[in-house]
C-alpha positions, 0 to 999 in steps of 0.5 A, a space after each residue: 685821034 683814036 687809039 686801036 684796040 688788038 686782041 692777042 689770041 696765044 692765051 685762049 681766051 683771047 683778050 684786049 690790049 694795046 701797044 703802050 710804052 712805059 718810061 721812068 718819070 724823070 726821063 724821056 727812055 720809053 720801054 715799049 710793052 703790050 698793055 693787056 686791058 683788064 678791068 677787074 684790076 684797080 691799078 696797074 701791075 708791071 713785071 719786075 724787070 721792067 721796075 729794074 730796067 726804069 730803075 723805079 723807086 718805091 713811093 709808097 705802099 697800097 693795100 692790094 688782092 687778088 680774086 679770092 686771096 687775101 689782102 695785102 700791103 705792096 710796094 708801089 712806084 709811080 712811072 709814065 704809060 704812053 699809048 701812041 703820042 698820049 702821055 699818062 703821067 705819074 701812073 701808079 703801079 705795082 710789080 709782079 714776077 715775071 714769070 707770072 707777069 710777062 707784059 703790063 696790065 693796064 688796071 683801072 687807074 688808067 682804063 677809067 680815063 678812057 671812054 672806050 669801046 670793046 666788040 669781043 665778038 669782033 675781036 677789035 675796039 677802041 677808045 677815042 677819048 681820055 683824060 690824062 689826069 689820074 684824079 679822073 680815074 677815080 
């Protein structure tokens, strides 16, 4: 099976993502969501209605920062990201306002399970294989 990479044009440049669905760990309720790829990002951030909608409690607490701001300490959650009929269990995550985070952005505690091909200049891509135990993403 092999999982099609999109590439959404409204935000110049335009950028990769895929169509994944997101679900409190302890149900089976999937919240479906662009997942836009971006690799210099180490975890992967959700926007805060989508924290209330799943109902997610904090877990624990991990050291984060942007490109060129400081560090600091975020409350983290851990939740389900399905993409087609793959279940990445037990993902961690932060949360960001909405406004500044509309849809999921898929860091590298799950693009690191992928073995993944992008063609910028074609705008597609792909991965066709993964792993879906997060110590592999390390």
């Amino acid at each position: 099976m092999s999982i099609s990479i999109q590439y959404d044009h409204s935000d110049p440049p335009s950028f990769p993502y895929v169509t994944v669905a997101a679900s409190n760990s302890d149900r089976e309720y999937y919240v479906p969501q662009q997942g836009k790829i971006d690799t210099g990002s180490p975890i992967t951030v959700i926007p805060e209605y989508l924290l209330k909608l799943l109902d997610l409690k904090k877990m624990t607490t991990v050291e984060v920062g942007g490109f060129g701001s400081e560090i600091t300490p975020r409350d983290a959650y851990f939740l389900n990201i399905k993409i087609g009929n793959i279940v990445f269990p037990y993902v961690k995550v932060i949360s960001q306002s909405d406004d500044r985070r509309p849809n999921i952005l898929i860091g590298r505690n799950i693009i690191n399970l992928w073995k993944m091909n992008l063609d910028g200049e074609n705008h597609t891509g792909s991965f066709n294989e993964w792993s879906t135990n997060p110590s592999n993403a390390t």
